[in-house]
N, C-alpha and C positions, 0 to 999 in steps of 0.2 A: 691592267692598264687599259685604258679607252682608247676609242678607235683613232681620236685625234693623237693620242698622244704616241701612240705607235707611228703613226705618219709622220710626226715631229722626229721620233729617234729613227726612223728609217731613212727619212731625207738627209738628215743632217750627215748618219753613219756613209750615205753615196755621197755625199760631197767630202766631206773627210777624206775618204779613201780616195775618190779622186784629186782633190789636194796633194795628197801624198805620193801622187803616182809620179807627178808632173815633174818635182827635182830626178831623178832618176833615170828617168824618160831621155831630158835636155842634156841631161849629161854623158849619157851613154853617146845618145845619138851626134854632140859635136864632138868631146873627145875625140870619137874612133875617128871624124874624119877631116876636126877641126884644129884647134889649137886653144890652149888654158886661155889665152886673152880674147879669142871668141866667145869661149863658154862664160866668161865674166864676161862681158858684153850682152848673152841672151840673159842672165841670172839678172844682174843692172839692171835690164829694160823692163824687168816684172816686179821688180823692189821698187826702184824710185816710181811708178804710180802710184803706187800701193801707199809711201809715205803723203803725196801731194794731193791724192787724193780722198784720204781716210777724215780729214773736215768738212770737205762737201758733203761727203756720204753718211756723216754724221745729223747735218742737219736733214738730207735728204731722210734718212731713217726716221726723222722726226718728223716728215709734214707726209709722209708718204704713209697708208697701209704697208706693214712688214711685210706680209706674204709677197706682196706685188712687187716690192723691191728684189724681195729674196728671187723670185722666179724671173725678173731680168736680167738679173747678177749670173746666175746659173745660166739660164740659156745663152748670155751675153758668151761666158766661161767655156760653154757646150762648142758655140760656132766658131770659137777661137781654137778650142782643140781639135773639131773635126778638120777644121785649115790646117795645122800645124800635122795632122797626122797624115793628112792629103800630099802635103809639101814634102814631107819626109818617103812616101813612098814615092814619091814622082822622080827623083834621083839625087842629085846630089846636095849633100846641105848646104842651103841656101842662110848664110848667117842675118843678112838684111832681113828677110820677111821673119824667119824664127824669132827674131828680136821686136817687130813689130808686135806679131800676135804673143807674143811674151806680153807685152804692153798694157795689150787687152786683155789679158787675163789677168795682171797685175790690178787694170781698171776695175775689172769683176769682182775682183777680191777686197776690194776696197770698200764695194759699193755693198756687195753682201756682208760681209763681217758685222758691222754695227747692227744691222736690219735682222741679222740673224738672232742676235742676241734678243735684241727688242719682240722678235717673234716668241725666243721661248715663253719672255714676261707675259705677253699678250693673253698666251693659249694657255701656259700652264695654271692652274692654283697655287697661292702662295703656299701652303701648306703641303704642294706636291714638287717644290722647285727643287730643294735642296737632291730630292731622290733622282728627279729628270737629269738634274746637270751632272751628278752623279754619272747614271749610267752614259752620256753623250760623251761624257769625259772617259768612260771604257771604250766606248767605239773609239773615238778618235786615237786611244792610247792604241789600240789594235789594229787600228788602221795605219800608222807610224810604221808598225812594223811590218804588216803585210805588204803595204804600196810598194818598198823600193824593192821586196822579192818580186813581186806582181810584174813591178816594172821590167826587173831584170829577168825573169823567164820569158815575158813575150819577146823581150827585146834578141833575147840566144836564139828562139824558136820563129820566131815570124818575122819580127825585125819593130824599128821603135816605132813607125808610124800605126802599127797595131796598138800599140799600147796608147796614145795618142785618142784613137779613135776608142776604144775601151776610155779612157777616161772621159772623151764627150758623150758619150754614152751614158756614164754616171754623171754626170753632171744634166743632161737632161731629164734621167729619173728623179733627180733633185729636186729639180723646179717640177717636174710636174707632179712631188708629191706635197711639196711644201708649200706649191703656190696655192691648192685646194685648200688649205686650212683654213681656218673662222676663230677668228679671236673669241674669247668668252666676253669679252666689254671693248667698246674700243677706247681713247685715252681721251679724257676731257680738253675741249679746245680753249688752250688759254690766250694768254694777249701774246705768246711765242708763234701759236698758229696763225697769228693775223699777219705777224710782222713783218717786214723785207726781208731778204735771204741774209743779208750783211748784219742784220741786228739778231737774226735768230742766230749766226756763228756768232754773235759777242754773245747772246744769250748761253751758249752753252757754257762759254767759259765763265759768265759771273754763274750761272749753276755748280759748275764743278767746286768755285771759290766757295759756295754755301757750305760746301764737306769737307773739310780739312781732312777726315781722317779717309777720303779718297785721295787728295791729293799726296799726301806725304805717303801713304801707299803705294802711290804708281810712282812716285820718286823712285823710293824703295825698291820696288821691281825692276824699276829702269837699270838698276846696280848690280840687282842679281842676272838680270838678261845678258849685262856686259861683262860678267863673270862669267856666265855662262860660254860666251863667245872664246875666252882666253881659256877655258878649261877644255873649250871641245878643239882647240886649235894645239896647246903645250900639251895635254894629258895623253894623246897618244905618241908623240914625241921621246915625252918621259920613261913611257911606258916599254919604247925600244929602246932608250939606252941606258935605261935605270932599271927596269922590271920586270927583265927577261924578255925582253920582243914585244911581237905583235900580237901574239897570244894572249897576251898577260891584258892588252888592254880591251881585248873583244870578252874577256870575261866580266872585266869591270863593267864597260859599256852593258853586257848583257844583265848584273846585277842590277843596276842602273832601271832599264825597261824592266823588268821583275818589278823592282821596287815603286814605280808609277802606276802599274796595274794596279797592283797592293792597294796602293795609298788610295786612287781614283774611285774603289770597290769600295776601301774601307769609309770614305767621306761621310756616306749617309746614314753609316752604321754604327760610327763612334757617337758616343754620349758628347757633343762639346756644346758646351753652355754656351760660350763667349765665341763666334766666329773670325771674327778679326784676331782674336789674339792666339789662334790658331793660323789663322793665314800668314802671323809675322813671325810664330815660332818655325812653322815650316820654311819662309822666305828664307830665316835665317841660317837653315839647316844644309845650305845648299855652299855657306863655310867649310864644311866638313870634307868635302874633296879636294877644293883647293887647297885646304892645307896639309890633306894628307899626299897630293900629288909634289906641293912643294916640298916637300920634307924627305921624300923617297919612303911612304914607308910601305911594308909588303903588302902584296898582293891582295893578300886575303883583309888586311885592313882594307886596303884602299879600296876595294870590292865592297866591303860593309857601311864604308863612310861614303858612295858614295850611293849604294841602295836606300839608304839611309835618308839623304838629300832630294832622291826621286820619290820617295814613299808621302816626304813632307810635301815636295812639289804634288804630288798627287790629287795630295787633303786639300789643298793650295785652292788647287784648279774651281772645284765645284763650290766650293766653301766660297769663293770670291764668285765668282759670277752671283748666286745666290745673294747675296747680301748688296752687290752694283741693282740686281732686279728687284729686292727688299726697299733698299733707302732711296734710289735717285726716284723720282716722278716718270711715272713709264713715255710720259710727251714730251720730257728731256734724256731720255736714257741714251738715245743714240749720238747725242752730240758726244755726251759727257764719255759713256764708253769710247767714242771712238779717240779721243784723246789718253784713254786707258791703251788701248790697243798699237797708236802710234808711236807713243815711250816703246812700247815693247818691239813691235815691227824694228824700228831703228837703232836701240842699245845694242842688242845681239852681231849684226850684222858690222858694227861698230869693234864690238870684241874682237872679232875676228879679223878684222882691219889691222887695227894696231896689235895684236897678240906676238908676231913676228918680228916687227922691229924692234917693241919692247923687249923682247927676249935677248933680240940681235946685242942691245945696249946693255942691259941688266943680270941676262943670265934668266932661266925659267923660273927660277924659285920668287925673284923678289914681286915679278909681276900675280903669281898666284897668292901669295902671301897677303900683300895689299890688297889684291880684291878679295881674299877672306876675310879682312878684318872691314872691309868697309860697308861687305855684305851681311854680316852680323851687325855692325852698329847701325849701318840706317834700318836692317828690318826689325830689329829689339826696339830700338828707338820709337816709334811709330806707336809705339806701348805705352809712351810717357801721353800721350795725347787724350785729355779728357772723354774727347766723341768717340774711341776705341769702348771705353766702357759703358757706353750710354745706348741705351735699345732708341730703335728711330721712333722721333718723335718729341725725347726726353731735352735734348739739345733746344728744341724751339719752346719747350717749358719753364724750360732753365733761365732762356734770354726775357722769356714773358714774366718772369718775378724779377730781375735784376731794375 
């Protein structure tokens, strides 16, 4: 691997893990000394920027150099966490300013996410993307797991504003590995780079309408995300009073992460012709718990089906980035992504909303059930769509003889 491309997986693997550190961190630190509708309060004020602002940050990804973006986000991210870890050791939690600098790390995340993407496009070789997004999809899967141990031994041992400052820590290794980088070409300036800011955000949206087989994709995902919310809110639920405790569902859960590692390793090493009909058999596969959690069935199934769902998510992961940095135009990639990115920010968080009252009315099973069946037909569906089978390119062939 090249020197750049080492920098690329090193920056991205300390933003990840600092990513990851951050829920854990906020939660320890107000629980112990807040109350649940505080900690929903700091959680809120780093979501919703994140949704209001992942439009901006899309066009910005687009008139902006990646790297430069990516190392304001990061440092932006850095000085918000060194405050919040400052704040926390100064004495008592202060839920006002925690919710601010929530805010601004929500802003940071906003503003990096699209721009990161568009950096892998920039730096890598098409020919070496699939193997990049691959391994960043190992870090991040590894770093899921590590951050909220991370978080929680500093947090027993020194207390949370340690962790805090460890995560601004990694988030300024971030930027100053990422912001060095040098694209291999920069993106031709089209009549989107001359435009006003309000026509390049219409512009992304008539770009995204050029893909159909993006858009009904990120439908798709938006279904498995909200499934996802309903299975990670009822599945441990279930699992105490269906499936012998809470035991029964830390082993699930742990098949589960097994099964992501798996899938995320295996992405670049499976033989798969067809990317997208890969991405919608995996999408689809993420049925498989919901309905073995609706149904009660044992342990060791529900372990299998839903290692199963994380393995296909896995292939999911790099297979779709690859193929968003394959077909969009790398001088609209970050509008277009960022609207890939926002479905997803927002369904999940959504699941988890409604998952409880649903339950409250319905009972667990009917809510999991429907979203199994509606997570397999819109991601199977997506199959029926001509541009699934068409390599890029063949689509604008096809319209040139009609």
């Amino acid at each position: 691997m090249t020197s750049p491309l080492r920098r690329l997986l090193a920056g991205r693997t300390a933003a990840a893990l600092a990513t990851a550190l951050i829920p854990t961190t906020l939660t320890l630190a107000v629980v112990r000394t807040g109350s649940a509708a505080d900690l929903g309060i700091v959680l809120a004020s780093e979501l919703l920027p994140m949704l209001l602002l992942l439009p901006v940050a899309g066009v910005v990804a687009d008139r902006h150099p990646a790297r430069r973006v990516v190392l304001a986000a990061d440092l932006v991210r850095a000085a918000a966490q060194a405050a919040t870890g400052l704040l926390l050791m100064a004495g008592p939690v202060r839920i006002g300013w925690l919710a601010a600098l929530a805010a601004v790390t929500g802003a940071g995340v906003a503003f990096g996410t699209p721009s990161a993407r568009a950096l892998v496009a920039a730096v890598v070789p098409a020919p070496d993307r699939l193997r990049v997004n691959s391994r960043l999809a190992v870090a991040g899967g590894l770093a899921q797991i590590a951050g909220p141990a991370a978080a929680g031994g500093m947090m027993l041992a020194l207390g949370a504003g340690w962790s805090s400052l460890l995560t601004a820590a990694l988030f300024a290794a971030s930027a100053l590995t990422l912001g060095g980088l040098r694209p291999a070409a920069a993106p031709a300036a089209g009549p989107a780079a001359r435009a006003g800011f309000a026509a390049e955000l219409r512009g992304g949206w008539v770009e995204a309408r050029r893909h159909p087989w993006f858009l009904a994709n990120v439908l798709a995902h938006g279904v498995w995300h909200l499934a996802a919310g309903l299975l990670l809110t009822l599945g441990p639920l279930i699992a105490v009073e269906s499936l012998g405790g809470a035991g029964s569902w830390v082993v699930i859960a742990q098949a589960g992460t097994a099964g992501m590692l798996a899938g995320v390793w295996a992405a670049g090493r499976l033989p798969i012709r067809s990317p997208l009909h890969a991405v919608a058999v995996g999408a689809a596969a993420q049925a498989l718990p919901l309905a073995a959690l609706a149904l009660r069935l044992p342990v060791a199934v529900t372990a299998a089906a839903y290692c199963t769902a994380m393995f296909g998510l896995g292939v999911l992961s790099p297979l779709w980035e690859t193929e968003l940095q394959r077909r969009i135009p790398l001088e609209a990639l970050g509008r277009v992504g960022s609207l890939d990115t926002l479905i997803s920010f927002a369904a999940r968080p959504l699941g988890l909303a409604v998952a409880a009252p649903l339950a409250g009315v319905t009972g667990t099973a009917a809510p999991l059930l429907a979203a199994a069946v509606l997570t397999a037909v819109a991601n199977l569906g997506v199959l029926l769509l001509p541009d699934i089978r068409r390599r890029p390119g063949e689509r604008e062939a096809a319209l040139a003889l009609r």
